[in-house]
Every structure is written in C-alpha cells, then in structure tokens.
N, C-alpha and C positions, 0 to 999 in steps of 0.2 A: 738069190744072193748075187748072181752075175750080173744080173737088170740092177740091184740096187750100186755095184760097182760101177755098171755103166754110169749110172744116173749120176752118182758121186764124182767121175768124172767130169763129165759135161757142167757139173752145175758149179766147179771146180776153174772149167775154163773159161764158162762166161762169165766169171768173179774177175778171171786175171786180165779177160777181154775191155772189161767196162771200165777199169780203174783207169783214172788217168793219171799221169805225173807233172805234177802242179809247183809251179815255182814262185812264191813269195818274195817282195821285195820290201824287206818291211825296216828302212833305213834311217827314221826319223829317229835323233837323238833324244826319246823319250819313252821314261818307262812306261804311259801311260798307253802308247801307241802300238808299244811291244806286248802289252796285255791283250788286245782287241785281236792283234795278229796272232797270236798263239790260241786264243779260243778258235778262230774260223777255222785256223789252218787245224786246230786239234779234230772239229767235227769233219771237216774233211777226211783225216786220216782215220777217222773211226768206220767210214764207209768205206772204207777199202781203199781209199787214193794213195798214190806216192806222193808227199809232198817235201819239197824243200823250202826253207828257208833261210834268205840272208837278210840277216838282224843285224843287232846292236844289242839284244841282250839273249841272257839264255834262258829256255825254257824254264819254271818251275819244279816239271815235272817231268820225268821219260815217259813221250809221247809212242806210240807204235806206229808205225811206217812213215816218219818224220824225220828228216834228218836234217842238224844245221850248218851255215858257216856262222861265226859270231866275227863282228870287227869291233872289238871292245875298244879297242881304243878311239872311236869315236867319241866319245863320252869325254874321256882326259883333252881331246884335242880343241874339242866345243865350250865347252864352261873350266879352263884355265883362266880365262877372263873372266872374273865373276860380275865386271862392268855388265857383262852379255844377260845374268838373269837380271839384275838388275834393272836395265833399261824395257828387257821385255815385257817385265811387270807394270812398266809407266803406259798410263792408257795415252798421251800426247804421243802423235803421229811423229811432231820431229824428232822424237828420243828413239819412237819403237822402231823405225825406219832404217835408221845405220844397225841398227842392234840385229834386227831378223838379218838383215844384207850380209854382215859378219857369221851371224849363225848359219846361216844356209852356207855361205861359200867355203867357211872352214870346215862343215861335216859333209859335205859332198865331196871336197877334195877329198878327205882323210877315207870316207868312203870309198871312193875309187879308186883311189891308192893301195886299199888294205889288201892285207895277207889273202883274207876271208874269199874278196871276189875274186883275185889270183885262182887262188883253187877250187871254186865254184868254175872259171872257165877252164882251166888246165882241165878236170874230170869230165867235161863236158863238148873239149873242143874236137874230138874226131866221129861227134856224134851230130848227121845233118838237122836233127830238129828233134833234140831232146826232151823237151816238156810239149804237152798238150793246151798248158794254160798258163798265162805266166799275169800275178794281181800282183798292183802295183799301190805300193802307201802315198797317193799324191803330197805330200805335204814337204817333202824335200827332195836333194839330190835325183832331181829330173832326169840328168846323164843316164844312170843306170836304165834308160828305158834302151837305151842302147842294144841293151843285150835282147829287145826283142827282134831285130834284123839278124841279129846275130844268132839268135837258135833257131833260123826257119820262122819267123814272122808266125807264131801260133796265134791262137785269139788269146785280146788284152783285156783286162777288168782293172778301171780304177777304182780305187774307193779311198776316201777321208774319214777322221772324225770333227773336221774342220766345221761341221755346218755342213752349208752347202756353196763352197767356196766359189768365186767366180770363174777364176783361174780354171778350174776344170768345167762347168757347164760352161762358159762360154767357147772353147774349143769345139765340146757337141751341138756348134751352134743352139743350145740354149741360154738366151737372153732373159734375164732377169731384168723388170722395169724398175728404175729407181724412185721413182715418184709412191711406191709400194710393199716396196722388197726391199728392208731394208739390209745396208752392206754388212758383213761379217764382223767391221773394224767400226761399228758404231752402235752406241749405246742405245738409240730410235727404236723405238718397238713399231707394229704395222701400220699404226694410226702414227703419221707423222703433221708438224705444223709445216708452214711453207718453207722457213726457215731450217729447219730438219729434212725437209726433200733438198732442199738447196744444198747442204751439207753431205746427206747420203748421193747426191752424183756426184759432188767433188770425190768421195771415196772410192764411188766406182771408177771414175776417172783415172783418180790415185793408183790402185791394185792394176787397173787394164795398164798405165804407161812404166810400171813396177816388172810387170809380168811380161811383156813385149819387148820393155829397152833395160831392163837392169838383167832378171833373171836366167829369161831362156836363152842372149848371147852369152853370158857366162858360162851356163848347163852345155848348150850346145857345144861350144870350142872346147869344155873339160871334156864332153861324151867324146869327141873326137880327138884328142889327144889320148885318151887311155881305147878307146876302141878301132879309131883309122877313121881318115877322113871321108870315106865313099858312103860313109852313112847319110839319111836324109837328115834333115832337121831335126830338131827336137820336138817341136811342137808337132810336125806332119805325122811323127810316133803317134805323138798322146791321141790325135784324133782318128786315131784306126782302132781306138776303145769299142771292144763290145757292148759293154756296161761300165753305168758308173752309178758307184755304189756312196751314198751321201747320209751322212749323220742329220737326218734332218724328219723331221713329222708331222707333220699341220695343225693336231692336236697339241703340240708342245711349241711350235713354231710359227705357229700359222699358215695359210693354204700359200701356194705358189707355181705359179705354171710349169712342168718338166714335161721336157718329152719321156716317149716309152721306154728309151733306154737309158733315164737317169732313175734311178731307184731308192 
C-alpha cells in the first residue's frame, strides 16, 4: 500500500510536470475560425495542458482546464457596416481590397483595445514567462503577436484556415512559384494557361505589396501603441515561428513545395 502511494505520487507529479500552459490567440472575427480553435485547444486540454484562450466567441461547451477572455464586441465593431460583408463576398480584387483593409483594421483595433486582453495582461503581468507556448490564428490582428516579447518570448506556432496563405510561408522564407502554385485570391486551379500565370503573379505581387506597405505598418504602430514601443517589428515576431500549421493537403490542393516547418 505505501509503494502504491509512493507510485501515485510520482506519477501525480510527472502529470503536473509535462503540462504545459498554452495560450491561444484566436482573434479573427469569425465563427468559423472560433470553431477550429476550440477543438485544438479542447484536445489539448484533454491531455492535461493549461490552456488559455483569447477569442471572439465563447466556447460551446465547459471545456476542463480551459480558461477564456472573450472580446465580444469585436463582432458589433466589425460588421456594423454591413457594406464590409457585402464587398467581401465580391470576388473583384478592387471591391475585396478596401473591404478586408477596413475588416482587419477595425477588429484589431477593437481587439487590442478590449476589456478581454486588459485582463489577459493584468493576470499575467508579474509573471516573467507565463505560458510555454503561445498559437497564434494568423488571419488577423497581427499586433497581438506582441505579447510574445511580452511573456518571455516562449516558442511560437502559427496556423490558418486560409489555405496556405502567402503572408505566412513566405516570412518562413518559403516561396511559393507562381507560374504553379496558384494564389489564394484566384479562381486558377494547378494547370494554369499563360494568361492565368500572368494573372496569378500579379496576385502574388498584389498580397506581397498589401502585406509589407498597407498591413504590417498598420499592425506594427497599433502593437506599439497598446504594448510600448521597444518592441521589435511585427513581422521579425511572426518569423521566430516554430511551426506553421496551414489548411492545406496535396490530395485536396495539389502538391507544393514546404519546408519541414510548414505543416
């Protein structure tokens, strides 16, 4: 009986040893994106991890060792202009263009502004390096990566359900050819005509000069105004990714070159 205490013990501490405490950043004004983030971070929590989560909506269900901030009002701040679903649904680039530019910059302000991440850092600011792993929903509100300097630089994990957007592989220095790969924001399947390669590099073009001069100054001066300015870039964050985790399959997508840490 005393060996089986011992053992109970021990097998008690290396449970409490292995977990780690894992913090979610899962911001996109979308319930569809809030669904993905809640299954991972649920199997996560079913192994024993700590995780957190700061959302835009709230669980389903009470998760066990899950805990969240929610910043609901993301959502009333994002689609009060119902111009904004509107244009997004237009597949023509000059309509979708001001419309995402508007989506993104009003739900990342209202994001970093919210109550939610107030007390995500209030609870966490006397603590050098609270989380072990902090995954990040690339698809919006870049700033928030912020808080990875801020909690002790732990390892970073992006992931999409974008595809496999450029915007994040090509930070991991993975290049995608556009004469084969066709862009995200184009109808071209793998076999394209010349006039379809023509097309899909003007997109990549498009997204690279979208991503470098409209987005990450934006992200960047908001991450510095809501977190201090001694921070690095925005971009020099996203590429200290450990992994990056991409909506994409060769059997559904077709094959395409990644390196070993795009997944």
């Amino acid at each position: 009986m005393k060996w089986f205490c011992i053992i109970a013990i021990v097998a008690e501490c290396l449970q409490n040893i292995t977990a780690a405490k894992i913090l979610a950043l899962c911001a996109v004004a979308s319930h569809s994106h809030s669904l993905w983030c809640y299954q991972y971070m649920a199997a996560l929590a079913e192994r024993g991890h700590q995780v957190t989560v700061l959302g835009v909506d709230k669980p389903k269900i009470k998760i066990p060792n899950l805990s969240t901030f929610i910043a609901e009002e993301v959502y009333e701040a994002t689609y009060s202009n119902h111009s904004i679903s509107e244009w997004l649904s237009d597949s023509r680039i000059g309509r979708m263009y001001p419309a995402f530019k508007v989506w993104d910059e009003v739900s990342s302000t209202t994001m970093l502004h919210s109550k939610a991440l107030k007390e995500l850092r209030k609870q966490n600011e006397n603590v050098k390096k609270p989380f072990d792993l902090i995954i990040y929903d690339h698809g919006n509100a870049q700033a928030l990566l912020g808080l990875v300097p801020l909690f002790g630089n732990p390892p970073l994990i992006l992931a999409t359900t974008f595809g496999s957007p450029q915007w994040m592989t090509f930070r991991a220095g993975n290049i995608f050819n556009p004469a084969y790969v066709p862009s995200m924001i184009t109808s071209a399947g793998q076999h394209m005509t010349f006039y379809q390669r023509c097309e899909n590099l003007f997109y990549y073009i498009f997204l690279e000069w979208y991503t470098r001069f409209v987005t990450e100054p934006f992200q960047d001066q908001l991450m510095r105004e809501v977190f201090g300015s001694h921070l690095p870039h925005v971009r020099d964050i996203a590429k200290q990714a450990n992994i990056i985790i991409v909506n994409h399959h060769f059997a559904l997508n077709g094959p395409r070159p990644v390196l070993p840490g795009v997944v």
